[in-house]
KEZADREN-14080 format. One line per field, with one value per residue (C-alpha): residue number from 0; y, x, z. Coordinates in nm, 4 decimals. Last residue first. Example, Ala and Ser with C-alpha at 12.3 -4.5 7.8 and 13.67 -1.06 7.14 Angstrom:
! KEZADREN-14080
num = [1  0] $
y = [-0.1060  -0.4500] $
x = [1.3670  1.2300] $
z = [0.7140  0.7800] $
This chain:
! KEZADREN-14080
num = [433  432  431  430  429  428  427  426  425  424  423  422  421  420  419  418  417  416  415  414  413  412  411  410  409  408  407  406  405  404  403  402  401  400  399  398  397  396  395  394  393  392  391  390  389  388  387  386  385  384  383  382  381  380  379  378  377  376  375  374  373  372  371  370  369  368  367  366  365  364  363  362  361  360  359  358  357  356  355  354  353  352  351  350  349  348  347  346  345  344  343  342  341  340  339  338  337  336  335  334  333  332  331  330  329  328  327  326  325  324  323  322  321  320  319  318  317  316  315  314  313  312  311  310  309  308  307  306  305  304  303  302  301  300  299  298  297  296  295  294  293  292  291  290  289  288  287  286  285  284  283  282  281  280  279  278  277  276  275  274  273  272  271  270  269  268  267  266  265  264  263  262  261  260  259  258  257  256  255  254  253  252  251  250  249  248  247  246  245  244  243  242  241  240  239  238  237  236  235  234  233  232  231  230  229  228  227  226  225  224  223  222  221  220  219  218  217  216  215  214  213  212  211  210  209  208  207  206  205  204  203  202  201  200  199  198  197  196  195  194  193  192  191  190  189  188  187  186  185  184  183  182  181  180  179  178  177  176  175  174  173  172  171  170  169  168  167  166  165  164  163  162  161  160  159  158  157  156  155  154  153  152  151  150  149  148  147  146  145  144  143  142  141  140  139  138  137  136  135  134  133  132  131  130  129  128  127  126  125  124  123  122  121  120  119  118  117  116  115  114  113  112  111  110  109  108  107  106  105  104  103  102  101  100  99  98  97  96  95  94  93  92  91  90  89  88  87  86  85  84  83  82  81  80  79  78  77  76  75  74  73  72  71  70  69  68  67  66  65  64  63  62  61  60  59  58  57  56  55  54  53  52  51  50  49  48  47  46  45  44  43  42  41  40  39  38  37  36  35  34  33  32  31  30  29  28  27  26  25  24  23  22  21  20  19  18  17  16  15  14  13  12  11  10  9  8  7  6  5  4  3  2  1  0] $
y = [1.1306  0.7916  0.5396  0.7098  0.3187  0.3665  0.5769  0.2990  0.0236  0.2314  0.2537  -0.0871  -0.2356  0.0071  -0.1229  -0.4975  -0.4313  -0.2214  -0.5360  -0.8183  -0.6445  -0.5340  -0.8312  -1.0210  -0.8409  -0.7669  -1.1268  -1.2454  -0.8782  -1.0063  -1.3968  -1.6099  -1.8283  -1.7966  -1.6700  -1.4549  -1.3298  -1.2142  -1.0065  -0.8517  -0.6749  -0.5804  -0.3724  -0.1798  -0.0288  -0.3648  -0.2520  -0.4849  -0.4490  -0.0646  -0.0490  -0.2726  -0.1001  0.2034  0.0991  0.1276  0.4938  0.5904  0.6209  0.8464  1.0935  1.3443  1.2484  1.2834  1.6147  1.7370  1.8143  2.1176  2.1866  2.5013  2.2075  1.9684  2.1677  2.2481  1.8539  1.7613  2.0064  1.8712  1.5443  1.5073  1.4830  1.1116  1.0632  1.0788  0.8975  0.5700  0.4840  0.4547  0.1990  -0.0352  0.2679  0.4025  0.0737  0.0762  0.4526  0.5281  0.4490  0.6808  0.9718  0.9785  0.9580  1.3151  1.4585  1.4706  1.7784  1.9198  1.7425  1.8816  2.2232  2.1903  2.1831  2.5261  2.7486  2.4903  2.3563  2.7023  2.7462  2.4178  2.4477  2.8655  2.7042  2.4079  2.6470  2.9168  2.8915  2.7326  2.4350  2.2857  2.4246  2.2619  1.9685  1.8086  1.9138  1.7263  1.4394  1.3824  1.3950  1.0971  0.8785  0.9287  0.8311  0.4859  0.4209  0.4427  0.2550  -0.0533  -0.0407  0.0501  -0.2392  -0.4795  -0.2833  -0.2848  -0.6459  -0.7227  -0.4549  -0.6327  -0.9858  -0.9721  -0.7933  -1.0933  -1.0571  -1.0789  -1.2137  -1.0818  -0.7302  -0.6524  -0.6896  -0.4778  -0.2359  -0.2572  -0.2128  0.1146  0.2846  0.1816  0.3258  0.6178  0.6498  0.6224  0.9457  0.8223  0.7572  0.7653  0.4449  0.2439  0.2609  0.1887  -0.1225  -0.2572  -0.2342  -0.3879  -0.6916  -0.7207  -0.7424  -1.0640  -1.2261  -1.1561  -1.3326  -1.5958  -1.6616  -1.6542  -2.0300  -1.9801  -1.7129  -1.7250  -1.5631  -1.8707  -1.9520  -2.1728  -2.5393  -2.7229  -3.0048  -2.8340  -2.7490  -3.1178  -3.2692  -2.9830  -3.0711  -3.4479  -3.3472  -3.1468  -3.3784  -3.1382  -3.0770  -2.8753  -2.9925  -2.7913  -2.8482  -2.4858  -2.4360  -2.5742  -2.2511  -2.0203  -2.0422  -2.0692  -1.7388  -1.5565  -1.6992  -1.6411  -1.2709  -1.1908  -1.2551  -1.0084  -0.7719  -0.7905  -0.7823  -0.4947  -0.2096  -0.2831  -0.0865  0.1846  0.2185  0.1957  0.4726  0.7247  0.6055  0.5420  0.8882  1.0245  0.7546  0.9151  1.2422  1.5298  1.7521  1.5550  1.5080  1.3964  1.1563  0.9792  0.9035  0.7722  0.5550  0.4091  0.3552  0.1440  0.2306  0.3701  0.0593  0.1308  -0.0509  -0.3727  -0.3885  -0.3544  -0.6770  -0.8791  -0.7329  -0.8356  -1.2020  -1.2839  -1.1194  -1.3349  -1.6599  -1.5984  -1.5127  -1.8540  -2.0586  -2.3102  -2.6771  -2.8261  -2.9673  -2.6657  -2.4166  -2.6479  -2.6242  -2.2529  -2.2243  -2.1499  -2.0306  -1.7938  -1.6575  -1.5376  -1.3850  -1.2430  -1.0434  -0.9300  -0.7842  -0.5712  -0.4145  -0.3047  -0.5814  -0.6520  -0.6966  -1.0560  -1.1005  -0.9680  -1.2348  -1.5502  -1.4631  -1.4611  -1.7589  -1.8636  -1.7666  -1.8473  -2.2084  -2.2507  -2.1941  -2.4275  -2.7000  -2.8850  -3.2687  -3.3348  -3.0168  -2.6938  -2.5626  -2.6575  -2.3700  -2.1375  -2.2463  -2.2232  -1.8487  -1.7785  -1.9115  -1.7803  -1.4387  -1.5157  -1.5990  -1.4144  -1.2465  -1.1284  -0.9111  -0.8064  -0.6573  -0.5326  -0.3484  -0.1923  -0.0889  0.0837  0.2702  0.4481  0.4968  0.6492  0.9027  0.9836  1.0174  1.3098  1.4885  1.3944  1.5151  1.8573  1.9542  1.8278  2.0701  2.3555  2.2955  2.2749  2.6183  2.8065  2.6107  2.7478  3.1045  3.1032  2.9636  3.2220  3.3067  3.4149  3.1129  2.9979  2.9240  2.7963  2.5128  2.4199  2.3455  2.1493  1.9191  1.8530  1.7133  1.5111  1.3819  1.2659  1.0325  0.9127  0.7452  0.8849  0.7452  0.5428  0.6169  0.6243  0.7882  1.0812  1.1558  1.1187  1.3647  1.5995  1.6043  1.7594  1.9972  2.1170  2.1483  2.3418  2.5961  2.6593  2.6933  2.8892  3.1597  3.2169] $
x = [-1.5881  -1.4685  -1.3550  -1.6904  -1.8312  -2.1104  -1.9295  -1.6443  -1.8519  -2.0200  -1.6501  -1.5823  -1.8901  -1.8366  -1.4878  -1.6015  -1.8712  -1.6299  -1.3679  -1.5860  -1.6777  -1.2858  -1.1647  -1.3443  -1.2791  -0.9654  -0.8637  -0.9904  -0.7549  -0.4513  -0.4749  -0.4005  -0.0827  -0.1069  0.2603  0.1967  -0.1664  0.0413  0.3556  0.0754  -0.1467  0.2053  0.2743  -0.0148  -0.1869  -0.3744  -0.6256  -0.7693  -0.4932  -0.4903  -0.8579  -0.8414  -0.5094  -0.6875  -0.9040  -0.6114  -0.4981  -0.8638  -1.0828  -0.8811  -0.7781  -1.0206  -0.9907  -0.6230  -0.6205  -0.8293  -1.2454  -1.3869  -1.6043  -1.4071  -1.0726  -1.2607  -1.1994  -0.8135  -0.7852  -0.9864  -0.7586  -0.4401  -0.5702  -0.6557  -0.3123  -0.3470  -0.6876  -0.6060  -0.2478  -0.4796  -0.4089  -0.7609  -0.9644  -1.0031  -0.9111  -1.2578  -1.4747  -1.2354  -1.2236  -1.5949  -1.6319  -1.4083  -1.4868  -1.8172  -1.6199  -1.3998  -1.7051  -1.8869  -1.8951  -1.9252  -2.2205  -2.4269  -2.2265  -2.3789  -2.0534  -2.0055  -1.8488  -1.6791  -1.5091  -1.4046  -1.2790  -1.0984  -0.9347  -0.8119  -0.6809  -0.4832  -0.3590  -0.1911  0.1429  0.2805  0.0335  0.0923  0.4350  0.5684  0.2943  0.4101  0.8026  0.7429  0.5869  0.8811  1.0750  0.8727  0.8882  1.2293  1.2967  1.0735  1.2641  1.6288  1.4350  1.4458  1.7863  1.9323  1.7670  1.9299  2.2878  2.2615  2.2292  2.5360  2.7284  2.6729  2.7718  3.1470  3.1461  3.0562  2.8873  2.5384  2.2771  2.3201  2.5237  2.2833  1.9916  2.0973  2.2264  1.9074  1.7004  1.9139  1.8397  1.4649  1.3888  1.5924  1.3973  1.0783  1.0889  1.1268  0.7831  0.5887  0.3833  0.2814  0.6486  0.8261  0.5265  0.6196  0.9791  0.9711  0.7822  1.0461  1.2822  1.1182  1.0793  1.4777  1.5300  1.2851  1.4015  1.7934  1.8402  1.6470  1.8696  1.8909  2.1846  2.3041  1.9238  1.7112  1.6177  1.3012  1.2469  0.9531  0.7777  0.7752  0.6245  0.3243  0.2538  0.1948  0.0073  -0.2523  -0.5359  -0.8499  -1.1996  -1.4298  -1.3616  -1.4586  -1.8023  -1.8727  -2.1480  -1.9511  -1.6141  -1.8971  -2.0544  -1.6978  -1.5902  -1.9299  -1.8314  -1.4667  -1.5633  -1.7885  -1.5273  -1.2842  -1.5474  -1.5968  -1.2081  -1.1748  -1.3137  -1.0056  -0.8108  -1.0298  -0.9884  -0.6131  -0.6209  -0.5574  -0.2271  -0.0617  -0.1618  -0.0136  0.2686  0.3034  0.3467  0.1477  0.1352  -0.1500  -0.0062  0.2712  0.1145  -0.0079  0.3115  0.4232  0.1127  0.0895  0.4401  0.4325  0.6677  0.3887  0.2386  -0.1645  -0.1499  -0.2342  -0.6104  -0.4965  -0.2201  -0.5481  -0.7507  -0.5215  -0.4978  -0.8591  -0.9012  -0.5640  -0.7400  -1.0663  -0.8656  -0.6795  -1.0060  -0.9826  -0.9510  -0.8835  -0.5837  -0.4269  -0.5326  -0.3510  -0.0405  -0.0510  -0.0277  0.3152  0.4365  0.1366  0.1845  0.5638  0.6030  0.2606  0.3258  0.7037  0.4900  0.3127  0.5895  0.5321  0.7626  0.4354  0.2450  0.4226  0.2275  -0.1108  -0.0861  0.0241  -0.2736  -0.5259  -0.4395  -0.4222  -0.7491  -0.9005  -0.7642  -0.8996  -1.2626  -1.1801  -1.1305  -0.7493  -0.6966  -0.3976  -0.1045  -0.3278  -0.1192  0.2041  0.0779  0.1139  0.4171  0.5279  0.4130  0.6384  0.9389  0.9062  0.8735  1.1929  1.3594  1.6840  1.6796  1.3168  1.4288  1.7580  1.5406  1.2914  1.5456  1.7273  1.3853  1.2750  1.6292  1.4985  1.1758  1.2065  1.4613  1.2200  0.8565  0.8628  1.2553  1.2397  0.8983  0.9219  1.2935  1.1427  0.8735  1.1106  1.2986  1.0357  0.8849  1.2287  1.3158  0.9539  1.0543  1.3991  1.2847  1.0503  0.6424  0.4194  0.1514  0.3100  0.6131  0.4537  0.2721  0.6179  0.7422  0.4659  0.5198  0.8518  0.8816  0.5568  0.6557  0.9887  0.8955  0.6230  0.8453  0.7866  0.5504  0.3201  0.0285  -0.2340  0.0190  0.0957  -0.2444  -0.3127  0.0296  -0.1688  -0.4733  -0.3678  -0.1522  -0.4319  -0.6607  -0.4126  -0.3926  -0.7616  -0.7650  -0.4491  -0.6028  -0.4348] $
z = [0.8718  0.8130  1.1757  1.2859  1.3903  1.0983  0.8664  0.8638  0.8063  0.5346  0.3720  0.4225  0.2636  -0.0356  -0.0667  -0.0668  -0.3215  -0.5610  -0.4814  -0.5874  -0.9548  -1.0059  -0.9103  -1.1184  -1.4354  -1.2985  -1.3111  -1.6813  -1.7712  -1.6355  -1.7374  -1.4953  -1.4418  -1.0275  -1.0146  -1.3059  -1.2006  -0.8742  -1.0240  -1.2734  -1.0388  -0.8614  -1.2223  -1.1308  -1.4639  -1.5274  -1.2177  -0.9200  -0.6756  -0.7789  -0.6268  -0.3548  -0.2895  -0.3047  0.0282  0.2271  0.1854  0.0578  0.3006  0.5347  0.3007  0.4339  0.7763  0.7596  0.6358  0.8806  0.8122  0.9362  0.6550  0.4720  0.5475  0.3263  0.0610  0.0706  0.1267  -0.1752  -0.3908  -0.2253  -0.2518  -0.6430  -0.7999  -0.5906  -0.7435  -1.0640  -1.0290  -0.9729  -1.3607  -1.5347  -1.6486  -1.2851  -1.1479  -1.2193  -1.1175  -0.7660  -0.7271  -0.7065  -0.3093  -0.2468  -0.5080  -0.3182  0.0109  -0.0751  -0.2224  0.1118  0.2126  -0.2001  -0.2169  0.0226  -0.0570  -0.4092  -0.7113  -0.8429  -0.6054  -0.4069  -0.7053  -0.7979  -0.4256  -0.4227  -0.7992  -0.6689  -0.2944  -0.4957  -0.8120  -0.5538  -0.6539  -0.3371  -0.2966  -0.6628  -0.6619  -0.3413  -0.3791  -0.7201  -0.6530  -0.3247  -0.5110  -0.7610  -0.4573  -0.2701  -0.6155  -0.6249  -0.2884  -0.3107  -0.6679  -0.5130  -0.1928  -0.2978  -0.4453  -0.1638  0.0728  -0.1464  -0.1970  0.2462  0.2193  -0.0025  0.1722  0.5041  0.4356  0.4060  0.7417  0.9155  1.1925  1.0797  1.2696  1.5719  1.4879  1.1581  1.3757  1.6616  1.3618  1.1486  1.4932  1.6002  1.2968  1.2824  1.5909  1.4926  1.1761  1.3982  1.6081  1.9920  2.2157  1.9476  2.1295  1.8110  1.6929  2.0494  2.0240  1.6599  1.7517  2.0300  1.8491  1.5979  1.8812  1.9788  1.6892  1.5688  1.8958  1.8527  1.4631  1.5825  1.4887  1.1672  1.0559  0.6960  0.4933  0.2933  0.1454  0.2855  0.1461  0.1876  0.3741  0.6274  0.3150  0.1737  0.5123  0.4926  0.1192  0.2084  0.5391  0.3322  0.2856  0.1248  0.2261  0.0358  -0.2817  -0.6108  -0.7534  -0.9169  -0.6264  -0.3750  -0.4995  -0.5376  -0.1842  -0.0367  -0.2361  -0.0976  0.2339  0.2521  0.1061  0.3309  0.6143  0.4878  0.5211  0.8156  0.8867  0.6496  0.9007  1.1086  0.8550  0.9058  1.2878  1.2253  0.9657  1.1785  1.4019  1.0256  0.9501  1.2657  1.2629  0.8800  0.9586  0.8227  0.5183  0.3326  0.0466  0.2001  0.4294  0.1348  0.0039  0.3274  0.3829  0.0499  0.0383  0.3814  0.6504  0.8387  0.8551  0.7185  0.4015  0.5899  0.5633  0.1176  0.1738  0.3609  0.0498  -0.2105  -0.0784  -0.0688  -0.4497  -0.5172  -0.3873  -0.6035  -0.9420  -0.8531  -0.8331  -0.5794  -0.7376  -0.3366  -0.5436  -0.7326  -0.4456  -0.1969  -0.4330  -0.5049  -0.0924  -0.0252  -0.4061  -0.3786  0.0007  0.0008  -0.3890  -0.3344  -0.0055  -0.1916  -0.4322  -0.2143  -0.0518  0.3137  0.4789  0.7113  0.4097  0.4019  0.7539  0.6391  0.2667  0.5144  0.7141  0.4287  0.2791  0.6014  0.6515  0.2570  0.3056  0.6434  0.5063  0.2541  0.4817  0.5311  0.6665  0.8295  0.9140  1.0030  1.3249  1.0716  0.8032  1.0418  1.1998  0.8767  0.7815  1.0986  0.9924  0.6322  0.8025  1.0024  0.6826  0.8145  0.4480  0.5362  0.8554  0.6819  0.4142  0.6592  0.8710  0.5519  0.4287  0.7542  0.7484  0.4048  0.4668  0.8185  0.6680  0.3753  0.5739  0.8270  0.7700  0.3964  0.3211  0.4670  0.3031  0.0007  -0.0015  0.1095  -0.1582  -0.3974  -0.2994  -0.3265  -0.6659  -0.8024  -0.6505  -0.8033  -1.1394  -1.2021  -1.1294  -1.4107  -1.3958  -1.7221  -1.4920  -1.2599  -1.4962  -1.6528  -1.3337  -1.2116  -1.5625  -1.5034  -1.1968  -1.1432  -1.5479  -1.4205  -1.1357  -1.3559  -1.5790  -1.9470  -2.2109  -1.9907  -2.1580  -1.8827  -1.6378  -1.9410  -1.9747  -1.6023  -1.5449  -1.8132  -1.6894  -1.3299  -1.4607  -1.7345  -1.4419  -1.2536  -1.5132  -1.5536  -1.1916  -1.1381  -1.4370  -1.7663] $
């Protein structure tokens, strides 16, 4: 059987096996490569060889920085210094509220939680925070999510991020280059943004809900409530401040990131942390978010190793070149783009990961890079998987906000495919998309 043939029924079956959620998909991006090479003729040895070397890859550019960026964000958000800073937020708009600064700090709020790169934990800060201005300005809760989920999708470029560092696997490149790359794009959500706070403050008059609401009641309960045994609040500038340092060392390259992160866990660990007592508790936290980041990136390498080393990605490009007009075939990487949101909104978003080998190898005949071929999608498929059943984030937010999954994607689904067409032409436009 030919590589093509075979690495179309690879492809279909880990959608298949997404869509019916039979095995964790960890498992199935093992298994199922290994099966394929060995019907393409090649043993064990040469499969274990490519899968190796595969994992090898990913850990050095994306595992190590993954793993010591989680144990710096989890101390960072058991300090509370991003509850800190989502207060003084909230405190520069104490008094009487508009709409319009509803959907910003709304917005805000959602950017800064998305600075922990986990999308759920951007909910879990911004909903119970605001949930009571929604309540009384009568703001529909599908409409504050949509707002939400594209702040967390302009995000997805930290190179801590999942989307980032699985991404940058399939592409073969580091994720400060990818992260570096899809700065211009994620800028290309601000106008965007803005569309949205107008067409949501159109429909929000139109359906009679208040424009102006007092807020100063809500504002004096926040500042009463409690914190938990391991905040930090008299450290908040410190914690601030080498935050910051850490942002710019990353931005700048100028040491490899898992050491930046190394030495910022243990600076943070020493200052707010002395006590030995605490550390294991904090270090099990981090742990057990990345147990499923790590198995996710492995189950990837044995995707790529034997997707790439077998031959089926150049063999699918070339017979997809051969067939599909070259017009077409430049550009197929944005066409499937600005598809995703309507498909993903019916189908896991697994399909277009197993696609970006293939749409790599292709746009590499037309001078495109990896990361320019990925480009528009690494942010923009949050929009997509924001607006899809198949997340399980989709359904940490509808249950904080009490809405029903599928009345929500509907919505989200129609808003979104505008907003990720208007980002993707934005892009074009300024080059940020090639």
């Amino acid at each position: 059987m030919s590589p093509t043939v075979i690495a179309m029924i690879m492809v279909a079956v880990i959608i298949a096996s997404a869509f019916f959620k039979k095995l964790p998909n960890q498992f199935v991006l093992c298994i199922v490569p290994i099966i394929c090479g060995l019907a393409l003729g090649f043993n064990i040895g040469d499969l274990a060889d490519m899968i190796i070397d595969q994992v090898n890859t990913s850990m050095k550019s994306a595992g190590y920085m993954v793993l010591f960026a989680m144990i710096y964000f989890t101390l960072l958000t058991e300090t509370e210094m991003f509850d800190i800073l989502i207060q003084k937020f909230l405190r520069l708009s104490s008094g009487r509220l508009h709409l319009y600064a509803v959907m910003i700090i709304t917005s805000l709020i959602a950017a800064v939680g998305m600075l922990t790169a986990t999308v759920a934990t951007s909910y879990l800060i911004v909903f119970p925070i605001m949930l009571p201005i929604y309540k009384k300005m009568k703001f529909d809760y599908r409409s504050a999510m949509i707002i939400a989920q594209t702040a967390i999708a302009a995000m997805c470029f930290v190179p801590w991020g999942i989307a980032v560092v699985n991404s940058s696997v399939f592409a073969g490149v580091d994720p400060l280059e990818l992260s570096h790359r899809l700065i211009p794009v994620a800028l290309c959500f601000i106008p965007a943004i803005i569309l949205q706070w107008i067409y949501f403050a159109y429909e929000h008059k139109k359906s009679g809900g208040l424009m102006v609401v007092d807020w100063s009641a809500e504002a004096d309960k926040d500042t009463e409530r409690t914190r938990n045994e391991l905040a930090r609040p008299n450290l908040f500038w410190f914690n601030l401040i080498l935050f910051l340092i850490v942002i710019f060392l990353l931005a700048k390259s100028v040491v490899p990131s898992y050491i930046v992160f190394i030495f910022a866990s243990a600076i943070t660990i020493l200052a707010n942390y002395p006590n030995a007592g605490d550390h294991q508790k904090l270090i099990a936290k981090a742990g057990g978010r990345f147990f499923g980041t790590i198995q996710m990136l492995i189950g990837i390498s044995f995707f790529i190793g034997i997707f790439r080393g077998t031959g089926m990605v150049e063999s699918l490009a070339v017979s997809i070149t051969a067939n599909v007009p070259e017009v077409l075939t430049r550009y197929i990487h944005i066409i499937l783009a600005m598809s995703m949101v309507l498909v993903i909104r019916f189908i896991p978003n697994q399909i277009y990961n197993s696609m970006y080998p293939v749409l790599i190898s292709i746009g590499s005949r037309f001078g495109l890079t990896g990361t320019d071929v990925i480009a528009p999608f690494v942010c923009n498929m949050s929009l997509a998987t924001g607006s899809s059943p198949f997340t399980s984030t989709t359904h940490v937010g509808t249950g904080l906000l009490d809405l029903d999954v599928n009345a929500y994607c509907n919505k989200s689904a129609k808003v979104q495919f505008v907003t990720n067409i208007v980002i993707i032409f934005i892009a074009i436009a300024v080059g940020a998309v090639r």
